[in-house]
GUFIDO-965576 format. One record per residue: residue number from 0; chain; x, y, z of N, C-alpha, C in turn. Coordinates in nm, 4 decimals, always signed. Layout:
BEGIN
    k  c       n.X       n.Y       n.Z      ca.X      ca.Y      ca.Z       c.X       c.Y       c.Z
  NUM  A         X         Y         Z         X         Y         Z         X         Y         Z
...
//
This chain:
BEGIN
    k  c       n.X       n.Y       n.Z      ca.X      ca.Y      ca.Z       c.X       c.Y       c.Z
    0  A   -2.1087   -4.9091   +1.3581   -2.1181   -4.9250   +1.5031   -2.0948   -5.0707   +1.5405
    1  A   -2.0367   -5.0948   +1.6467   -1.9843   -5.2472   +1.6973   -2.0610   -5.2530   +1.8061
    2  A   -2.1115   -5.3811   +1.8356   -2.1730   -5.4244   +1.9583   -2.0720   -5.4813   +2.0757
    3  A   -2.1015   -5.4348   +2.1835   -2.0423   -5.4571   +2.3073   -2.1211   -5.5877   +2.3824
    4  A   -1.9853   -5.6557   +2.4418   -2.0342   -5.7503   +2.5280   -2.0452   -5.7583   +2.6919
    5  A   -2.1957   -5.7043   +2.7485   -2.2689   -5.6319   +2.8384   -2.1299   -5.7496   +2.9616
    6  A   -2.1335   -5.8667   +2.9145   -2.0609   -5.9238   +3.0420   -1.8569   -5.8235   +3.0530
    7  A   -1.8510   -5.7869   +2.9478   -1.7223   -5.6880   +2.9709   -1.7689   -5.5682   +3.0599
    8  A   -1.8754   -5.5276   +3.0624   -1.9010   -5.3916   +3.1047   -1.9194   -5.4441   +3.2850
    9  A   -2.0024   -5.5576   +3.2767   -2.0232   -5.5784   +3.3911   -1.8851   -5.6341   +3.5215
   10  A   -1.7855   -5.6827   +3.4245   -1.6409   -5.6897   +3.5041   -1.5866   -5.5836   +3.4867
   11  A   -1.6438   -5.4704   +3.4376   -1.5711   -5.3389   +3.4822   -1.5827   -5.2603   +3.6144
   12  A   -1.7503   -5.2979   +3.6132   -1.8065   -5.2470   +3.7335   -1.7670   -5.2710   +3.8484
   13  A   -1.8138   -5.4175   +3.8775   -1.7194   -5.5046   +3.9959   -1.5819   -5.4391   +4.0611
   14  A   -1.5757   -5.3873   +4.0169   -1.4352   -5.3128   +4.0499   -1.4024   -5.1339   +4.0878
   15  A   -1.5543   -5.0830   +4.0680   -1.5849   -4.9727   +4.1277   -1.7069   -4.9561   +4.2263
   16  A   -1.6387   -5.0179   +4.3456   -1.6946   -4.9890   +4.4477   -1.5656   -4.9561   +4.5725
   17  A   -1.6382   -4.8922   +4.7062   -1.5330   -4.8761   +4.8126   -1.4363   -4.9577   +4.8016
   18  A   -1.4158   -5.0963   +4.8559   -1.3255   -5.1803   +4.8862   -1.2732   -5.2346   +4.7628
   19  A   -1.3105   -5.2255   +4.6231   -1.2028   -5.2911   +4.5123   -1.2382   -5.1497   +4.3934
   20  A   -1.1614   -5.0603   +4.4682   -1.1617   -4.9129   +4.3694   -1.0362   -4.9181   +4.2454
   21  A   -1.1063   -4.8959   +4.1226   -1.0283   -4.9427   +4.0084   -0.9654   -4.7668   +3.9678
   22  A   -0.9477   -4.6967   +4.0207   -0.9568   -4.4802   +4.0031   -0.8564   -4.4553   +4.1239
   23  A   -0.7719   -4.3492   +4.0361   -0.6816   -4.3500   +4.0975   -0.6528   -4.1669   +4.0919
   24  A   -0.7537   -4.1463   +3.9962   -0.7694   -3.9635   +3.9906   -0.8832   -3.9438   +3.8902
   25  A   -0.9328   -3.8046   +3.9750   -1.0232   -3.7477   +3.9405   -1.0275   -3.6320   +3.8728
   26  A   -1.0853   -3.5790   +3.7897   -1.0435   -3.4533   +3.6993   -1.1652   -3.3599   +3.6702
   27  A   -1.2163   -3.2575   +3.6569   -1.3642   -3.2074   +3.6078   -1.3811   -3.0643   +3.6262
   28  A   -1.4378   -3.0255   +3.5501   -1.4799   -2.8895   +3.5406   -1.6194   -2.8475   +3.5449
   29  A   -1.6941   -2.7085   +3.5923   -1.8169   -2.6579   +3.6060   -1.8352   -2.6207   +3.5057
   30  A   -1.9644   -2.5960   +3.3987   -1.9619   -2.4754   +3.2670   -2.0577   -2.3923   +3.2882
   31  A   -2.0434   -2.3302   +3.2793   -2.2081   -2.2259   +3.2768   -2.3411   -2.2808   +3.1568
   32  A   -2.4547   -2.1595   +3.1571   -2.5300   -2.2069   +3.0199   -2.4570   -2.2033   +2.8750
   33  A   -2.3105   -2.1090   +2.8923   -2.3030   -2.0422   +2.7273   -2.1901   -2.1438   +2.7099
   34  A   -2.1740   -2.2047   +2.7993   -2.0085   -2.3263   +2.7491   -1.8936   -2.3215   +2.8243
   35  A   -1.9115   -2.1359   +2.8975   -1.7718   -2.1333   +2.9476   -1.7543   -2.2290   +3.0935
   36  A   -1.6008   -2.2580   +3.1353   -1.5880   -2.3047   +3.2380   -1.5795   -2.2270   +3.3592
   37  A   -1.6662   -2.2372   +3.4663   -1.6737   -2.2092   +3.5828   -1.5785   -2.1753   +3.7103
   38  A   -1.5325   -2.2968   +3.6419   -1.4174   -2.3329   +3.7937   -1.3833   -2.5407   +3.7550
   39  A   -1.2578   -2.5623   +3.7859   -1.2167   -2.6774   +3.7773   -1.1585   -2.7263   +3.8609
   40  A   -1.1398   -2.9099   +3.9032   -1.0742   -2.9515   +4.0086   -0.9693   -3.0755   +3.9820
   41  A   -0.9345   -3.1358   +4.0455   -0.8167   -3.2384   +3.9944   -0.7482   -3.2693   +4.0934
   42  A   -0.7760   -3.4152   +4.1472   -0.7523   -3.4554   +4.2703   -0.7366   -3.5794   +4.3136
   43  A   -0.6392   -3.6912   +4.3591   -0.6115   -3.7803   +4.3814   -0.7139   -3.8627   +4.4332
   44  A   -0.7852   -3.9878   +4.3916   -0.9215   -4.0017   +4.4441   -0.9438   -4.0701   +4.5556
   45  A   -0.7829   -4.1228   +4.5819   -0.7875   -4.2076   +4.7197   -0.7919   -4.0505   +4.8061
   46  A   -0.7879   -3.9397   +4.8163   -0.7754   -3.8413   +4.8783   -0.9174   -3.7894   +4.9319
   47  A   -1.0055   -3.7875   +4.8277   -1.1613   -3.8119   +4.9046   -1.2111   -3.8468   +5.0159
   48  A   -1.3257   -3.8070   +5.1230   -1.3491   -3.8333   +5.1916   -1.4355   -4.0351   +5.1454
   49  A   -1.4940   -4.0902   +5.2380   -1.5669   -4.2024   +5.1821   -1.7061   -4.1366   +5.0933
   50  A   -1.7879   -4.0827   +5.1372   -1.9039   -3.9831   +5.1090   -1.8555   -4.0264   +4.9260
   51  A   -1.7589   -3.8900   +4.8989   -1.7521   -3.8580   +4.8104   -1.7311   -3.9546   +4.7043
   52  A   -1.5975   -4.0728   +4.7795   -1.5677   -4.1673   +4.6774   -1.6941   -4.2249   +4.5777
   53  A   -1.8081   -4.2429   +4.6948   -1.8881   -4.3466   +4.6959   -1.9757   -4.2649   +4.5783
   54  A   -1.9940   -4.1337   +4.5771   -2.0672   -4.0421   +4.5531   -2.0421   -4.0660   +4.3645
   55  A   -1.8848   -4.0280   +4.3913   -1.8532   -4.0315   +4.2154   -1.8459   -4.1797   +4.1328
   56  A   -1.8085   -4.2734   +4.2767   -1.8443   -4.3781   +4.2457   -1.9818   -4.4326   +4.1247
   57  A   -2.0475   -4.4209   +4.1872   -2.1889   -4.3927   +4.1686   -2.2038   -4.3233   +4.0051
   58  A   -2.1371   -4.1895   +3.9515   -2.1434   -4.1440   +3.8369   -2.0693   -4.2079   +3.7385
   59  A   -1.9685   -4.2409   +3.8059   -1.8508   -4.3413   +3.6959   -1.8983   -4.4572   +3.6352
   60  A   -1.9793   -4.5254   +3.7694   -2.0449   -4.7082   +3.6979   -2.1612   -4.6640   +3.5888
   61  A   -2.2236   -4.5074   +3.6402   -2.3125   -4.5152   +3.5400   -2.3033   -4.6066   +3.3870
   62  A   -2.1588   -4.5502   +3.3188   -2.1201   -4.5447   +3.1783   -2.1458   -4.7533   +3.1455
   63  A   -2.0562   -4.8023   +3.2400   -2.0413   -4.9195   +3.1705   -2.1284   -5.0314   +3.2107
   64  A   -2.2555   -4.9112   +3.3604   -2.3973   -5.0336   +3.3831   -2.5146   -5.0067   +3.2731
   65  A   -2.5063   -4.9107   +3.2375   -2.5920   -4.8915   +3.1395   -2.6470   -4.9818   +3.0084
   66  A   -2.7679   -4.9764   +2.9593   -2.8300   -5.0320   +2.8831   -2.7228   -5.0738   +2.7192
   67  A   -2.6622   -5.1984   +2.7533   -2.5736   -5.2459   +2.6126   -2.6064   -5.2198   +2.5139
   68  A   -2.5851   -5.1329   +2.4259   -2.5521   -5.1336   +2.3025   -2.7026   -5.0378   +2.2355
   69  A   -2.7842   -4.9933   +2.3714   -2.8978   -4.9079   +2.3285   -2.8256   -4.7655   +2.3559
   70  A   -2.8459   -4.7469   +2.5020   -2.7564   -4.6581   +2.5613   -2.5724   -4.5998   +2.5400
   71  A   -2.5498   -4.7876   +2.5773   -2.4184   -4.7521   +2.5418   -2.4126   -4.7800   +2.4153
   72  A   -2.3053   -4.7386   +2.3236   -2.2857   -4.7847   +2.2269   -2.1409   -4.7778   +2.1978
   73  A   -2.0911   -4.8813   +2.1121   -1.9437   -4.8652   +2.0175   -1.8871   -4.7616   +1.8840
   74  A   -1.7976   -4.7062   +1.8902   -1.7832   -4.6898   +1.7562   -1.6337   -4.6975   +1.7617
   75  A   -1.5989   -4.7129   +1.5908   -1.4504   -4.6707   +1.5659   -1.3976   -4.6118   +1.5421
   76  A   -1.2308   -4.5453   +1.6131   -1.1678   -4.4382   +1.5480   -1.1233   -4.4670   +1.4436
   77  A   -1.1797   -4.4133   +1.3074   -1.0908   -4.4775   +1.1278   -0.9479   -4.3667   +1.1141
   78  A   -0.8793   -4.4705   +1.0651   -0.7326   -4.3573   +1.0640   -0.7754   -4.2167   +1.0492
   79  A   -0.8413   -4.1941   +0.9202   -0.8669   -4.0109   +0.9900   -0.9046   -3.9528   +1.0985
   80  A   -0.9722   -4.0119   +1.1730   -0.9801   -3.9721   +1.2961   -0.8476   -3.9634   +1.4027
   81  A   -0.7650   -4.0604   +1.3688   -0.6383   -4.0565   +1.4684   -0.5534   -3.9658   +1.4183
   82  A   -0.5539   -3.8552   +1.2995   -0.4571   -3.7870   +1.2850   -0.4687   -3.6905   +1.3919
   83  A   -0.3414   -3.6071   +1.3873   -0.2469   -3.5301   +1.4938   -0.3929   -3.4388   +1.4873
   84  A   -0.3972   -3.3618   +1.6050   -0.5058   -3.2630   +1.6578   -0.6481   -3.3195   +1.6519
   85  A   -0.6597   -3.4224   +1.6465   -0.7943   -3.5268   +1.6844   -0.8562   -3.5597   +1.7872
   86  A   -0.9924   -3.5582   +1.8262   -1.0108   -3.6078   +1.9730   -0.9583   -3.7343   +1.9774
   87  A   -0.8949   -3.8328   +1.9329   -0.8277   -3.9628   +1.9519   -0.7116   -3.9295   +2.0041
   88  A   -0.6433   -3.8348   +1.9697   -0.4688   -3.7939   +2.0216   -0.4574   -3.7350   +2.1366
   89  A   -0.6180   -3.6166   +2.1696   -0.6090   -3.5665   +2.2983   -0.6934   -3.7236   +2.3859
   90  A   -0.7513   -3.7671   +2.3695   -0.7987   -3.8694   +2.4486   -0.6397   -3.9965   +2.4965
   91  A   -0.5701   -4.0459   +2.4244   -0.5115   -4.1172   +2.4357   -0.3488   -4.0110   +2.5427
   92  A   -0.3213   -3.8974   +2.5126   -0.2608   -3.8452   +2.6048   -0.3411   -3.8072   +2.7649
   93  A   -0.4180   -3.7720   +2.7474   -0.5138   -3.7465   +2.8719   -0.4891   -3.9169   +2.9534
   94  A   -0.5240   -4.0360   +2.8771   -0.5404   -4.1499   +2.9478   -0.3481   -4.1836   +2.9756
   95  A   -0.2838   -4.1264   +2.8947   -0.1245   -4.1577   +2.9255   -0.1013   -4.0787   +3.0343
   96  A   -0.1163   -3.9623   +3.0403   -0.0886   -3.8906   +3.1552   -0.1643   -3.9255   +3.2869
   97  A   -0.2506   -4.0125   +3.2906   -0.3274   -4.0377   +3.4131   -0.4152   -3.8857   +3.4794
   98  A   -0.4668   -3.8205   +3.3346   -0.5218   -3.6874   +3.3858   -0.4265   -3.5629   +3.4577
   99  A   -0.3507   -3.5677   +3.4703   -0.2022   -3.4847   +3.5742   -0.1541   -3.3858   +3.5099
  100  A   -0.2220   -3.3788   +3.3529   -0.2244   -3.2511   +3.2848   -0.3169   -3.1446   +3.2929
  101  A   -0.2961   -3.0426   +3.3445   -0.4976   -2.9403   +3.3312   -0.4951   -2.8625   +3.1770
  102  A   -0.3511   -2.8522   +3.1042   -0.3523   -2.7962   +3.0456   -0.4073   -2.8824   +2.8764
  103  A   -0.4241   -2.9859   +2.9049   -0.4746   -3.0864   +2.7836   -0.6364   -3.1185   +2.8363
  104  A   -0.6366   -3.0884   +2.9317   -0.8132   -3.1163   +3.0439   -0.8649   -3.0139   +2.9466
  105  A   -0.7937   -2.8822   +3.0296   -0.8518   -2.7326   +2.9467   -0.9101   -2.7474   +2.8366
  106  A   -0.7598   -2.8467   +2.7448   -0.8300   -2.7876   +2.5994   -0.9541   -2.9037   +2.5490
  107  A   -0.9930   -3.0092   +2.6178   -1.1133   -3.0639   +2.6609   -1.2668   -2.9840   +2.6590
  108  A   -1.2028   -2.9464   +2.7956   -1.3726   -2.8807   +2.8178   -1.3695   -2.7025   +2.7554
  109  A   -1.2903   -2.6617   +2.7037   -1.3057   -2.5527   +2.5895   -1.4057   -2.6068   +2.4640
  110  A   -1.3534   -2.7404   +2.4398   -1.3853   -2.7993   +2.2544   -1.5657   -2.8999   +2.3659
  111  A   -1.5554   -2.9185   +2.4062   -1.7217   -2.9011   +2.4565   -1.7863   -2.8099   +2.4954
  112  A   -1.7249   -2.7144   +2.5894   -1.7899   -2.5819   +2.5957   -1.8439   -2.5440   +2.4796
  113  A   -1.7163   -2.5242   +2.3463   -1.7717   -2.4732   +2.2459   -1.8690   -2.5562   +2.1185
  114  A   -1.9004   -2.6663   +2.1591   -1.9900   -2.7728   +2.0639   -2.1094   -2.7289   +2.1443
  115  A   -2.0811   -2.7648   +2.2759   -2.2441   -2.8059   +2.3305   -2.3226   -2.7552   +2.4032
  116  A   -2.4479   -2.7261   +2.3930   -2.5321   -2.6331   +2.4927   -2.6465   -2.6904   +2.5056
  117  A   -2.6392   -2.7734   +2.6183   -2.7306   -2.8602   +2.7013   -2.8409   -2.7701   +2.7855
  118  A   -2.8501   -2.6102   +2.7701   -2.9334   -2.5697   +2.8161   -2.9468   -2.5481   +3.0270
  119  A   -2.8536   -2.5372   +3.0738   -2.8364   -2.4968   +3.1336   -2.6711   -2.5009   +3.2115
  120  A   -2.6619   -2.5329   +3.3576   -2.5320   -2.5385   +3.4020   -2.4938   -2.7074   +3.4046
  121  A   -2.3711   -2.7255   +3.3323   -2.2951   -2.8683   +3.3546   -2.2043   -2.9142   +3.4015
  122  A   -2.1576   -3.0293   +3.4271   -1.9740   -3.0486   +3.5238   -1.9706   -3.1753   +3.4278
  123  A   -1.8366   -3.1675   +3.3496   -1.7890   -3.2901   +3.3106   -1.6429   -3.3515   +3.4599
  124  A   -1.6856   -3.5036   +3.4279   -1.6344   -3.5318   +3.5564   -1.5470   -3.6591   +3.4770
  125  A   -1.3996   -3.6677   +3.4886   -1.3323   -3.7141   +3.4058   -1.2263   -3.8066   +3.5217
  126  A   -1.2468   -3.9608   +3.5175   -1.1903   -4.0477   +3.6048   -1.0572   -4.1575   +3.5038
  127  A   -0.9841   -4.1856   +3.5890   -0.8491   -4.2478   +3.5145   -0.8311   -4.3317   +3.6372
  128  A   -0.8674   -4.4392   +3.5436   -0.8770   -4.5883   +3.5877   -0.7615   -4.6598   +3.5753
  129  A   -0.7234   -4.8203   +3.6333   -0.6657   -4.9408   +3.5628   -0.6891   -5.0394   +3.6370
  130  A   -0.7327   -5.1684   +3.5625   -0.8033   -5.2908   +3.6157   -0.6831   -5.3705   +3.5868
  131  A   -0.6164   -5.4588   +3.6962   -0.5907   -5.5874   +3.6276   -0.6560   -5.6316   +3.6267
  132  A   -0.6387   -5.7093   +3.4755   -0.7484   -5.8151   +3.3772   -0.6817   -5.9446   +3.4204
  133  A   -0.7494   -6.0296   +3.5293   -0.7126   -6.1583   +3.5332   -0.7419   -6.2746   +3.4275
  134  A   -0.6665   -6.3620   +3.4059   -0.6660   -6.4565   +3.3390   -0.7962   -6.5900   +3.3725
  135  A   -0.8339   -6.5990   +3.3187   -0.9599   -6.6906   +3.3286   -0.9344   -6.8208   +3.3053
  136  A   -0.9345   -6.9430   +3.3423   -0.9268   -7.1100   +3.2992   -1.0079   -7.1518   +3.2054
  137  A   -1.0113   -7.2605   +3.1573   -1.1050   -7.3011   +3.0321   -1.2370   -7.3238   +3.1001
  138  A   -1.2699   -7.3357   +3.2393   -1.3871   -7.3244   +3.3027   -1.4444   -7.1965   +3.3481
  139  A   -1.4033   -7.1041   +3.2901   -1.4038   -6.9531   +3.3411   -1.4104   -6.8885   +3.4323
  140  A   -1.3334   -6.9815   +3.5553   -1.3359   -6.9029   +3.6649   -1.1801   -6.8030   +3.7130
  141  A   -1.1660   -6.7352   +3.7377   -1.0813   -6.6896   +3.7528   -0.9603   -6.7273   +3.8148
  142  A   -0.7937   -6.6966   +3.6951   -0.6614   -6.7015   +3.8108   -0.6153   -6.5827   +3.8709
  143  A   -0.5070   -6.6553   +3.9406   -0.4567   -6.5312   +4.0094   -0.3790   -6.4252   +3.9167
  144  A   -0.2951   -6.5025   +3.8333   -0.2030   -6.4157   +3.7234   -0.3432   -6.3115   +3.6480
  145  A   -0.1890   -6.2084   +3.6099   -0.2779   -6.0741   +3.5720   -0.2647   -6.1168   +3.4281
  146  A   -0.3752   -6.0559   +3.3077   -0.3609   -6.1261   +3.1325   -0.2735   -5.9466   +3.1275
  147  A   -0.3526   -5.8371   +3.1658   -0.2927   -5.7478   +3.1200   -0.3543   -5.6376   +3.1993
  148  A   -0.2962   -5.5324   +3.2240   -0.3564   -5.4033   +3.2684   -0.4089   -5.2994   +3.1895
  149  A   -0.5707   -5.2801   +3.2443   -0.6728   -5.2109   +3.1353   -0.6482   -5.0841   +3.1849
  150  A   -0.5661   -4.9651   +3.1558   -0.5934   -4.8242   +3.1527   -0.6729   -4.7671   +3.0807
  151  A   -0.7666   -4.7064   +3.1590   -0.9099   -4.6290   +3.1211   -0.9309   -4.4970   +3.1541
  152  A   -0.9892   -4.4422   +3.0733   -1.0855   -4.2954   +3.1486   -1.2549   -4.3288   +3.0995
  153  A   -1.3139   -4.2610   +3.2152   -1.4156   -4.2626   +3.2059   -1.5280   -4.1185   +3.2239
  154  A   -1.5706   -4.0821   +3.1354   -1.6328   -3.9389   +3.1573   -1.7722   -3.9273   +3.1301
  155  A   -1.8304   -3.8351   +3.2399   -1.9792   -3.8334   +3.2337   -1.9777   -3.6935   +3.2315
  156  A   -2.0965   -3.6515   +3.1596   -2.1652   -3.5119   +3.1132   -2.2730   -3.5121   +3.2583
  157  A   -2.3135   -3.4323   +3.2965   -2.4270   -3.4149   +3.4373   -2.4432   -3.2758   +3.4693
  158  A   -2.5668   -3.2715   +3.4629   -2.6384   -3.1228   +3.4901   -2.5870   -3.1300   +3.6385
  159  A   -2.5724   -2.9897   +3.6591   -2.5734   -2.9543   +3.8163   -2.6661   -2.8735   +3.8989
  160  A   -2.6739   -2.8842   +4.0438   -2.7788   -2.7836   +4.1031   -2.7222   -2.7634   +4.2113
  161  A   -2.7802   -2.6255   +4.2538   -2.7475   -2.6171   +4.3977   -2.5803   -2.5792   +4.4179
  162  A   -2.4934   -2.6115   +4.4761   -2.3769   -2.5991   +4.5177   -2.2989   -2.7303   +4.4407
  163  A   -2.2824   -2.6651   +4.3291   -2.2094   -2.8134   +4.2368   -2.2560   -2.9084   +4.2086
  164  A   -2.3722   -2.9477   +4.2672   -2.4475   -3.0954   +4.2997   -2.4538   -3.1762   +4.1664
  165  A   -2.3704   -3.2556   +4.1578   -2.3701   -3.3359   +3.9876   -2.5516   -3.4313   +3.9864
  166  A   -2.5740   -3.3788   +3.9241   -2.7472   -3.4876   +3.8536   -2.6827   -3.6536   +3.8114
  167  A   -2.8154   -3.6819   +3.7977   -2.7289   -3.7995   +3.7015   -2.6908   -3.7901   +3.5646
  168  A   -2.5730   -3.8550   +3.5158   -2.5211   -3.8063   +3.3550   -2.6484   -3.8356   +3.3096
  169  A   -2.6015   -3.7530   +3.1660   -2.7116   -3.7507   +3.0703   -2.5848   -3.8123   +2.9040
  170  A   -2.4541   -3.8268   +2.9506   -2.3836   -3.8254   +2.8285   -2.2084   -3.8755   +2.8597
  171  A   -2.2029   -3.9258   +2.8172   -2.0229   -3.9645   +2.8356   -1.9678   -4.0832   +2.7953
  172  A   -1.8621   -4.1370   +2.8156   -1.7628   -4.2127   +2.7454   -1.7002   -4.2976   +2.8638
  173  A   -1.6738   -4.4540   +2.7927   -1.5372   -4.5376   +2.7927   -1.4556   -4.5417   +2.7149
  174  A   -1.2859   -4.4469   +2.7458   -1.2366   -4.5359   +2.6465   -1.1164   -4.5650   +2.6990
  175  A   -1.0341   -4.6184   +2.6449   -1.0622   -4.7279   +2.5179   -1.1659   -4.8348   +2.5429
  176  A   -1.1848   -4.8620   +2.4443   -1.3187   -4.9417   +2.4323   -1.2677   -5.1173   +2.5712
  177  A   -1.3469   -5.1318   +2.6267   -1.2722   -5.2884   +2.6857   -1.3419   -5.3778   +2.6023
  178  A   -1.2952   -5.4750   +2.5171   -1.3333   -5.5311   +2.3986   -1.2841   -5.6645   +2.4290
  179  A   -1.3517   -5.8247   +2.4453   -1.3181   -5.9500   +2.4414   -1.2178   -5.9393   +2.6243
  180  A   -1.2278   -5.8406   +2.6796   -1.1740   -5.8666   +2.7974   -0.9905   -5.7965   +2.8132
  181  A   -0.9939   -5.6529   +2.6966   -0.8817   -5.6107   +2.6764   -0.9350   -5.4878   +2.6479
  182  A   -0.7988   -5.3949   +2.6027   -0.7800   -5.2309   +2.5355   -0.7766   -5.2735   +2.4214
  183  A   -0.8433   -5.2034   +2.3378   -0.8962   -5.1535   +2.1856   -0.8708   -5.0064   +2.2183
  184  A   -0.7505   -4.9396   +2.1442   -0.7243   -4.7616   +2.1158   -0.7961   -4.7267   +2.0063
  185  A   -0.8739   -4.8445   +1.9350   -0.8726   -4.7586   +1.8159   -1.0616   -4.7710   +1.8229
  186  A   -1.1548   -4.7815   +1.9676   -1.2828   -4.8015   +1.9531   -1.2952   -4.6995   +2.0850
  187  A   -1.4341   -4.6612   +2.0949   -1.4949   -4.6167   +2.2100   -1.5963   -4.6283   +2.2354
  188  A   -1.6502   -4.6116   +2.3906   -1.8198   -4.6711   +2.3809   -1.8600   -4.5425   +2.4594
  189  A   -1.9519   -4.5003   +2.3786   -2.0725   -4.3727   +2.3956   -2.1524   -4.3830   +2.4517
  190  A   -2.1728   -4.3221   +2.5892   -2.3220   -4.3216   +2.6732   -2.4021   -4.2233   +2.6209
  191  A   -2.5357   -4.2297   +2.6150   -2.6527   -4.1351   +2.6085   -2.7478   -4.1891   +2.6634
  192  A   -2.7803   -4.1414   +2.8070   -2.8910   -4.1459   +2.9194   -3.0634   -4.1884   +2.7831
  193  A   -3.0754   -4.1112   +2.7202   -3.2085   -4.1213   +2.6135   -3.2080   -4.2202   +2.5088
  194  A   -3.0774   -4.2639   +2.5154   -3.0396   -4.4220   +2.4052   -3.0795   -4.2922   +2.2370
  195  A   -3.1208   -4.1667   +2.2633   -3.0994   -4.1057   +2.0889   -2.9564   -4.0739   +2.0356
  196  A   -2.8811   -4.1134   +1.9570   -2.7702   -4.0692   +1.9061   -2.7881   -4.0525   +1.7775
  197  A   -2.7025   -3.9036   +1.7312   -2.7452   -3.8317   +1.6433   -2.6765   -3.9217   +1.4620
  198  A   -2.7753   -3.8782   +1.3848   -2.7180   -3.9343   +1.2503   -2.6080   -3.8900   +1.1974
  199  A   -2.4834   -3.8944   +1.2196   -2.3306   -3.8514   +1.2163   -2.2692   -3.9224   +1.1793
  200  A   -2.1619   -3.9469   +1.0677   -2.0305   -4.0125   +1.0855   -1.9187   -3.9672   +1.1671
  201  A   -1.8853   -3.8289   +1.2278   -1.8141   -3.7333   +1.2853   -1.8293   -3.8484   +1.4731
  202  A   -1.7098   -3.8917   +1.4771   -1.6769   -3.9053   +1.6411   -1.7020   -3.7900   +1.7334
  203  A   -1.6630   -3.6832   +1.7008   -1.6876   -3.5285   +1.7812   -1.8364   -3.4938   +1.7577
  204  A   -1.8988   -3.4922   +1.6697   -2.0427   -3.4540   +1.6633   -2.1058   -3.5790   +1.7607
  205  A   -2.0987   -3.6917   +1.7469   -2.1705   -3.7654   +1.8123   -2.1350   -3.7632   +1.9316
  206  A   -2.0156   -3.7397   +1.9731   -1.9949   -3.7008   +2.1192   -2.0388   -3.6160   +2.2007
  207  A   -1.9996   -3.4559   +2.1018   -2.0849   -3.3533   +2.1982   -2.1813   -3.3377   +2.1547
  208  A   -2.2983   -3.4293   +2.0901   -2.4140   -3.3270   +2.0258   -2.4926   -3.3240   +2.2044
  209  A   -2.5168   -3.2347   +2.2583   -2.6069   -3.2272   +2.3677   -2.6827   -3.1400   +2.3729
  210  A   -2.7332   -3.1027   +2.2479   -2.8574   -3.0313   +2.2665   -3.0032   -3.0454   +2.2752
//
């Protein structure tokens, strides 16, 4: 496991609110108790009312305000993990496509449906980001020039109630990892609301364990 530097997470944030929105689409599905999916949506996020922006707003910063390196945590994808049919290959097309696929979403929340049973009804809520990363001076205040553009997704696990009503996550992901103030493809950082993560070497077990 790699430790994250809480001041990266915190220039992620900065950048998800109303007026400097870093999301550019929204993606997510309902599951029932047994895994299956409900019903799914996928929707341009400047297209939102304000309410709502502000709303998912709100679920998205969860991941990268969260407690450094208790809560959140790092790990790495090791070449076996990046072979072909890997959650590394569907993650890195999902973030290429800017989410605009349902048919790679699908096969998403199928392979959690079928890992995880959190014990009642859930909505994974799946956002596709990009920050320009400005360039900093040797006094660290910021230039205008861009160093590079951070394409991200960001996904939270959240019980629901009522008429869809997302809870607060209990589980989800940054990736690629934002590492020294850049993209790392080959790291990701793991939320868990309870800071317990399970004794696994498996990227997929530690991802969906939500029971």
């Amino acid at each position: 496991m790699e430790k994250i530097n809480r001041e990266d997470m915190l220039e992620l944030t900065r950048r998800m609110t109303l007026k400097r929105n870093c999301f550019d689409r929204i993606a997510g599905a309902y599951m029932d108790e047994e895994g299956f999916v409900d019903g799914t949506f996928n929707r341009h996020f400047q297209k939102l009312t304000a309410k709502e922006r502000q709303t998912n707003l709100d679920l998205a910063k969860t991941i990268p305000f969260s407690d450094t390196n208790r809560q959140l945590r790092e790990y790495v994808f090791q070449e076996a993990d990046r072979k072909q049919g890997n959650l590394w290959q569907l993650l890195m097309a999902l973030k290429e496509c800017g989410l605009e696929n349902d048919a790679m979403l699908d096969v998403f929340y199928e392979e959690f449906g079928s890992r995880c049973r959190p014990g009642g009804s859930y909505a994974v809520y799946f956002f596709h980001g990009c920050y320009d990363v400005p360039l900093k001076a040797s006094d660290k205040e910021s230039l205008w020039e861009s160093e590079e553009v951070f394409e991200f997704l960001i996904c939270t696990f959240c019980p629901v109630t009522g008429d869809y009503e997302p809870g607060k996550p209990e589980y989800g992901f940054l990736f690629p990892a934002f590492r020294d103030r850049s993209s790392d493809i080959h790291r990701i950082d793991i939320f868990r609301e309870d800071g317990n993560f399970p004794q696994t070497e498996r990227l997929e077990d530690i991802l969906f364990s939500c029971n």
